[in-house]
C-alpha positions in Angstrom: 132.3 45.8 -9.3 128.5 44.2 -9.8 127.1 41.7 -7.3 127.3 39.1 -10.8 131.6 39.6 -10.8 132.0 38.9 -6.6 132.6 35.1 -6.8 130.2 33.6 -3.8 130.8 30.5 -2.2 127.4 28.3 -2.4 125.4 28.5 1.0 126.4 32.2 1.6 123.5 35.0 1.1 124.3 38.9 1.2 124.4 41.4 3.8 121.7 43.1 2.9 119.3 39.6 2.8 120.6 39.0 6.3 119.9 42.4 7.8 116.1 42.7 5.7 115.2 39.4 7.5 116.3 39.9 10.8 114.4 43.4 10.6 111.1 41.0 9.5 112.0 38.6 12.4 112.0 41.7 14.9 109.0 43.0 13.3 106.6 39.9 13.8 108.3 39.5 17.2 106.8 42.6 17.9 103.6 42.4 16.4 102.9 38.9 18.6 104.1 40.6 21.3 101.9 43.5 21.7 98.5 41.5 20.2 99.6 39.1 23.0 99.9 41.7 25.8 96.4 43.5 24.6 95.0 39.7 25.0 96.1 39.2 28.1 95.4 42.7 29.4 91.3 43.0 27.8 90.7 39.2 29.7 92.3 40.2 33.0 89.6 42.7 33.4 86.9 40.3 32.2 87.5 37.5 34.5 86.0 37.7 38.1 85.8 34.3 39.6 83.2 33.6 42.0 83.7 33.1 45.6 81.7 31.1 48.1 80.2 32.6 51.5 82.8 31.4 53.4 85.8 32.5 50.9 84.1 36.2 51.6 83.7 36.0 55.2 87.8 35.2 55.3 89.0 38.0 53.2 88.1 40.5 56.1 88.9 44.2 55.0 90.3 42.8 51.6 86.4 41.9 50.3 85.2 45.9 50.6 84.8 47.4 48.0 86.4 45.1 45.2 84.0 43.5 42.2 83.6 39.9 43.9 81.1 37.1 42.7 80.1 35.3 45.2 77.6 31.8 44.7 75.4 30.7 47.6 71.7 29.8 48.1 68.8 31.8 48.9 67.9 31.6 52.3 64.1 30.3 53.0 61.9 33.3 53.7 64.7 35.9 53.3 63.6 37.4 50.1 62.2 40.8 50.6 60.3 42.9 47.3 59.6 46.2 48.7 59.0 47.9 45.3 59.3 51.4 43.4 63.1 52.0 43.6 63.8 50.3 46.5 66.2 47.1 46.8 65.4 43.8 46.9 67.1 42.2 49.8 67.6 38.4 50.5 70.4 36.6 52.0 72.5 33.5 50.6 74.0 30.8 52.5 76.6 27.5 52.4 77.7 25.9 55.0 79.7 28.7 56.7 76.9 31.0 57.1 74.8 33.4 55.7 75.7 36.7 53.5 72.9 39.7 53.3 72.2 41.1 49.8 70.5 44.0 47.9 70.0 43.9 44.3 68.8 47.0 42.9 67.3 46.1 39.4 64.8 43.8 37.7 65.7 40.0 39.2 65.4 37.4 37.0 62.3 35.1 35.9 63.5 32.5 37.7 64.4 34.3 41.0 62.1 33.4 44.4 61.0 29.8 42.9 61.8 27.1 45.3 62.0 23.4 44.2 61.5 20.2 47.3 61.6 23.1 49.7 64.9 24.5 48.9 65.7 27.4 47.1 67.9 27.8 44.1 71.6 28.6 44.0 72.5 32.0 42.9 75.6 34.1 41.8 75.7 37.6 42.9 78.0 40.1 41.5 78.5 43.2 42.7 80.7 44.5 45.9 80.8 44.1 49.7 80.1 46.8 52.0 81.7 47.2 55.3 78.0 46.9 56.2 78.1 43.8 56.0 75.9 43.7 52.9 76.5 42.9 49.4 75.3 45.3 46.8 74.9 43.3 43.4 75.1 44.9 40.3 74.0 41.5 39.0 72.0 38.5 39.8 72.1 34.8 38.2 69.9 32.4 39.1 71.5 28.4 38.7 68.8 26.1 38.0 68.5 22.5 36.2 66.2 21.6 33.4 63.0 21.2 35.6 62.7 25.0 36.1 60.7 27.1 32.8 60.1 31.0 33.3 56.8 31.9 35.1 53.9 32.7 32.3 52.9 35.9 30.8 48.7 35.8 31.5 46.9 36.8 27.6 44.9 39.8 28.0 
């Protein structure tokens, strides 16, 4: 007996139809499902908010040693270039208090300019010691549209 001699009633479709398209349906369910986990998984790891002074100071033990980003300003005076391989150390403040730093790299252009006697805001990545001091891996300086990079003298 051919599919052609089985008398259908209208609005029915085969077995075999059903059972293809719920494999499809599972398939993309799937798919989605695992390019949505991988999403979520890659930004996870990407995402570090930052923290202000005082946010650090209450996380006790629970700052050591974790990738944090904390923003604060540059404390007048506190910025120390000792050269050769050595860090440079400055502290960053808010209204809490005041968080010592070491950066360990070339600091930005911008870094150490100070506009109607205040420094600029800056966002430190990196990790807290139990120190006390916070050893960036990065530094960003925040600035507004009155600050341009320091010129390069001709030779």
């Amino acid at each position: 007996m051919s599919e052609s001699d089985v008398t259908r009633t209208p609005g029915t479709t085969p077995f075999w139809k059903t059972v293809l398209s719920g494999k499809f349906v599972l398939l993309g369910a799937a798919i989605l499902t695992s390019v949505g986990f991988l999403i979520w998984t890659s930004t996870q790891g990407a995402t570090v908010y930052y923290h202000t002074v005082a946010e650090v100071k209450t996380m006790g033990d629970d700052a050591y040693n974790r990738l944090i980003r904390v923003n604060g300003i540059v404390v007048d005076n506190s910025i120390t270039f000792p050269g050769g391989d050595s860090p440079i150390t400055f502290s960053i403040k808010d209204d809490s208090g005041q968080l010592s730093v070491e950066f360990k790299g070339t600091p930005p252009d911008l870094f150490g300019y100070s506009t109607d006697d205040r420094y600029q805001e800056v966002l430190v990545e990196g990790q807290l010691k139990p120190s006390g001091i916070f050893h960036a891996r990065s530094l960003i300086v925040k600035h507004g549209p009155e600050f341009e990079p320091r010129e390069i003298p001709s030779r």
